[in-house]
C-alpha positions in Angstrom: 222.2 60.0 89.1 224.0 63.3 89.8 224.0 64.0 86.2 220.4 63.6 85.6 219.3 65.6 88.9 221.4 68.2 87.4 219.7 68.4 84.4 216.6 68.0 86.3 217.0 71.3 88.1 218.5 73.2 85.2 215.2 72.3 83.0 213.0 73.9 86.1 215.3 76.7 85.9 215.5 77.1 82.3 211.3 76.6 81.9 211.1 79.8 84.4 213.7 82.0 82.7 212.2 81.1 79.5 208.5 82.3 80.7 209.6 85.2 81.9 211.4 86.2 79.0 208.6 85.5 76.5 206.4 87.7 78.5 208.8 90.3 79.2 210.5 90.3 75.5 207.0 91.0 74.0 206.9 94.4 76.1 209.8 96.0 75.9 211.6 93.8 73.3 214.1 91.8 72.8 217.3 93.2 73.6 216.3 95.3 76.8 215.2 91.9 78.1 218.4 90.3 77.0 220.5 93.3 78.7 218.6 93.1 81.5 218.6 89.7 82.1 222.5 89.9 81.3 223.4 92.8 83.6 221.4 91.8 87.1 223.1 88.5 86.1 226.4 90.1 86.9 225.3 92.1 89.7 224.4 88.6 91.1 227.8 86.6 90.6 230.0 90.0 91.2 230.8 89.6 94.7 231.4 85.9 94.6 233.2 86.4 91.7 235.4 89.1 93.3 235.8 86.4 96.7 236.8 83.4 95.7 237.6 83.3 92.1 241.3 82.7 91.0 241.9 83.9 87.0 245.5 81.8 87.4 244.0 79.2 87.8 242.5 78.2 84.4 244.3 77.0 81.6 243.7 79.0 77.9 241.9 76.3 76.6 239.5 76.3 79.3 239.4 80.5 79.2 238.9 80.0 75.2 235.5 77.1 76.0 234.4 80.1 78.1 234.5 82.8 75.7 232.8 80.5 73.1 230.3 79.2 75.8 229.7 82.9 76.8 229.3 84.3 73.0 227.3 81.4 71.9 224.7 82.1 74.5 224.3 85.6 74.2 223.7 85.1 70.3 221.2 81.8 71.0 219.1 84.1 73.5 218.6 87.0 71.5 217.3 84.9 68.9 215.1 82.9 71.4 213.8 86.3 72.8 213.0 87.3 69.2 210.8 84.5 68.6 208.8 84.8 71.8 207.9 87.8 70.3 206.0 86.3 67.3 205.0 82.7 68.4 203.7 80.8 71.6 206.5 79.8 74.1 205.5 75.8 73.2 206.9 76.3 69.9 210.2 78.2 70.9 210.9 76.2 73.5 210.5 72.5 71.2 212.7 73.2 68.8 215.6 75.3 70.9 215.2 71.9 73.2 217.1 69.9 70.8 220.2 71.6 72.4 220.4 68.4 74.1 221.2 66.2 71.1 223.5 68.8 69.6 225.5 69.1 73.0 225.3 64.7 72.4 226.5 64.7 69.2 229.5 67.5 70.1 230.8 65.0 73.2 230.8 61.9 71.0 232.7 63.9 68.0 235.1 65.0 70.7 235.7 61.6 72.4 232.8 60.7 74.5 231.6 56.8 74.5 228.1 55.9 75.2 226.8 53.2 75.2 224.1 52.3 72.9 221.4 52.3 75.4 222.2 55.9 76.8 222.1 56.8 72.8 218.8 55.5 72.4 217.4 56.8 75.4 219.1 60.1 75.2 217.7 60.1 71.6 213.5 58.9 72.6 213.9 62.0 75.5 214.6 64.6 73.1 211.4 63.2 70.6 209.4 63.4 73.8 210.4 66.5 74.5 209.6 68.1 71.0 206.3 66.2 70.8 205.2 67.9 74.2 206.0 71.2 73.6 205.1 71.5 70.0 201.7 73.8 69.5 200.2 72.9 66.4 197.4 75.5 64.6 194.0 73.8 65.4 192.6 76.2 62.6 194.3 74.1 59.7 191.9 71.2 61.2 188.2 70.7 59.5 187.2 70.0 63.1 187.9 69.2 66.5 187.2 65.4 66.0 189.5 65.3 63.1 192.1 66.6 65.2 191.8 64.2 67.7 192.0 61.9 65.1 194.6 62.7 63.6 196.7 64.3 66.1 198.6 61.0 66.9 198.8 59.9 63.3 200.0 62.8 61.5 203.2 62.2 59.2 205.8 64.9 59.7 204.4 66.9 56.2 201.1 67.0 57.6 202.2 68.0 60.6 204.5 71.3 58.9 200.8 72.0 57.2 199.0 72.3 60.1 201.6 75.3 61.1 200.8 78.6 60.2 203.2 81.1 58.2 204.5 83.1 61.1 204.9 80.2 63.6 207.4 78.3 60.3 209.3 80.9 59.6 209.6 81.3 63.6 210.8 77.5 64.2 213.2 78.2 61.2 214.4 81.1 63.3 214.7 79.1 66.8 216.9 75.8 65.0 220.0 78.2 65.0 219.2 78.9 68.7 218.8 75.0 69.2 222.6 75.0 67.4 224.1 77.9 69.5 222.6 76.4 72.7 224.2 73.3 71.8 227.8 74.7 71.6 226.6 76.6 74.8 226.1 73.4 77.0 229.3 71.3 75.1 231.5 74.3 76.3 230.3 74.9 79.6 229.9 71.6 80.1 233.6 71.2 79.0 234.9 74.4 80.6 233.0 73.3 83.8 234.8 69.7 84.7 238.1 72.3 85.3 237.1 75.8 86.0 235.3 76.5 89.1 231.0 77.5 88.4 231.7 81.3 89.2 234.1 81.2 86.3 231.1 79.4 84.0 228.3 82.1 85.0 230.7 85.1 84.0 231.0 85.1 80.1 227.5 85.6 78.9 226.6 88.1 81.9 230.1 90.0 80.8 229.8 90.1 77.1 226.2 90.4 77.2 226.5 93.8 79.9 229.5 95.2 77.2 228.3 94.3 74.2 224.5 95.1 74.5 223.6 97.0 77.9 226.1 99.4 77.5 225.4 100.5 73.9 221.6 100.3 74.5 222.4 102.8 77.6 224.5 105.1 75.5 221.8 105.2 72.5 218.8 105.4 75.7 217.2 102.6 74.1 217.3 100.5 77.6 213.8 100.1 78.3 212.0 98.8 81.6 208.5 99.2 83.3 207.2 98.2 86.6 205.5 94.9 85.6 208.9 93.9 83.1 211.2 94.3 86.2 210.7 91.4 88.4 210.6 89.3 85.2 213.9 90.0 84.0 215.3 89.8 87.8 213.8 86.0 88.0 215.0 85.4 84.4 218.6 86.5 85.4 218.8 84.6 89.1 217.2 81.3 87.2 219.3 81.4 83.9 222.4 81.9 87.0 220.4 78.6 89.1 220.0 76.5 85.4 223.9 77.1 84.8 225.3 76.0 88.0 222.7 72.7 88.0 223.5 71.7 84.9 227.4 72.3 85.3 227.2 70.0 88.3 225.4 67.2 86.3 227.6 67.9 83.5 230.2 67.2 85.5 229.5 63.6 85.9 228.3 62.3 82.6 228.0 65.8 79.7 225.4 64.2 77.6 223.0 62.9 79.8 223.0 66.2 81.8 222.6 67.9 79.0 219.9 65.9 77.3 218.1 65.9 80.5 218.2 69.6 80.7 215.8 69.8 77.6 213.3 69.0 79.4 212.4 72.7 80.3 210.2 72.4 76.9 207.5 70.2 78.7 207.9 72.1 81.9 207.0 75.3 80.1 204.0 73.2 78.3 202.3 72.6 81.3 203.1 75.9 82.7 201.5 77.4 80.1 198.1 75.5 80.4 198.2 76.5 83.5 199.4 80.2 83.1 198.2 81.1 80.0 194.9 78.6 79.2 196.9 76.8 76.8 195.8 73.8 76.3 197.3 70.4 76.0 196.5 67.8 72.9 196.7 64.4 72.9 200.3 64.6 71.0 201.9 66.7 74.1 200.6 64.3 76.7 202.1 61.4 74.9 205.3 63.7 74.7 205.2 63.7 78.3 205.0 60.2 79.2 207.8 59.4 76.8 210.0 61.8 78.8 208.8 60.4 82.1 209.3 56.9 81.0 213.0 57.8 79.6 214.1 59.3 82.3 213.2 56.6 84.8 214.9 54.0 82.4 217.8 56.3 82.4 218.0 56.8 86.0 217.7 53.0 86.5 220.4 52.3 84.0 222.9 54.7 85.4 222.1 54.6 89.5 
């Protein structure tokens, strides 16, 4: 149960940090929101950090699951925040939320055993996920009673049709994002059963402040505007909040915390009806209920 609640609060987390960035990365771009995000991240964990935190204390293969944790998500967000600048955040979000069944696959390459029920289940989640975040182009429909028609029985090739040039070659874009997030979670998840959380948030934020922030300061290319501001500030404290969730879950059972965690694709569906008038089809609400359902299964099975 711990592992699921953890993944639970990292996909609230994760939907939050993700809206934010989409709106922010279309105004100032992608890397000021990523160095931004990044850099008040550190500010955050810097004192804690600088308390309680104990460098002797981890072992190098945990220091080296950090570093690849850390680098993985920097590369997997700048990517992300690149295609929230050409597509809807439905569409970003359903294909980076396969993360899940990458992290899966990584834990049972490396020694993990499931059992076959937890595959299955971990397995309908993640289609329920990509079927309620997925935005498909209602203009490649003859009408809006074909759509309805058809929107439940589409095969997969009909489905590719009905997306437009930019929002493919965006999707092509996000599945190595759904691949670097993947590593992200398997390491962190790893790292996280030795190595104390503080040690978890600091990679990313570090590498992300030296490598990016401070050569986008030195060029003065950093941008920032009133409105950006308190969007990067509640993309850095969530993305912080999502990490130490899901490293608590992950903690108990890797997989299903991570699987779980996906689930910030259908919490940013519905928060973008509600946000941003988008509107959900019949595809996205059955999406939804397959989630629901798995996730109550799961619960049961594993409580």
């Amino acid at each position: 149960m711990i592992a699921i609640l953890g993944g639970l609060g990292a996909a609230v987390c994760f939907a939050v940090a993700a809206l934010c960035a989409s709106s922010s990365s279309r105004e100032i771009g992608a890397m000021s929101t990523l160095a931004w995000v990044m850099s008040l991240g550190l500010c955050v964990i810097v004192v804690p950090l600088a308390l309680v935190a104990h460098p002797s204390r981890l072992s190098g293969d945990t220091v080296a699951l950090l570093c690849i944790a850390g680098l993985s998500n920097i590369a997997g967000l700048h990517l992300e925040y690149v295609a929230f600048r050409r597509v809807a955040v439905g569409i970003v979000t359903a294909v980076a939320a396969t993360e899940g069944m990458v992290a899966a696959v990584l834990s049972s390459l490396f020694g993990a055993r499931l059992a076959a029920s937890t595959v299955v289940l971990l397995a309908v989640i993640t289609v329920g996920v990509v079927l309620a975040a997925a935005h498909l182009d209602p203009s490649r429909d003859n009408s809006a009673d074909s759509h309805a028609k058809t929107s439940l029985r589409s095969s997969p090739a009909a489905v590719m049709k009905r997306l437009d040039g930019a929002h493919t070659l965006s999707a092509l874009l996000v599945v190595p994002v759904a691949v670097l997030f993947g590593i992200t979670v398997y390491a962190t998840g790893r790292a996280g059963t030795e190595a104390p959380v503080i040690w978890v948030l600091l990679p990313a934020r570090l590498f992300g402040t030296v490598l990016i922030t401070s050569p986008l300061l030195v060029r003065r290319k950093l941008r920032i505007s009133r409105r950006t501001f308190p969007l990067v500030l509640i993309g850095g404290v969530t993305e912080i909040a999502g990490l130490v969730s899901y490293t608590f879950g992950a903690r108990q059972q890797l997989a299903i915390a991570a699987v779980v965690s996906t689930q910030y694709a259908v919490i940013a569906a519905i928060a973008a009806f509600f946000l941003f008038g988008e509107r959900l089809r019949r595809h996205q609400i059955v999406g939804v209920v397959i989630v629901v359902a798995g996730v109550v299964t799961l619960s049961a099975l594993t409580g």
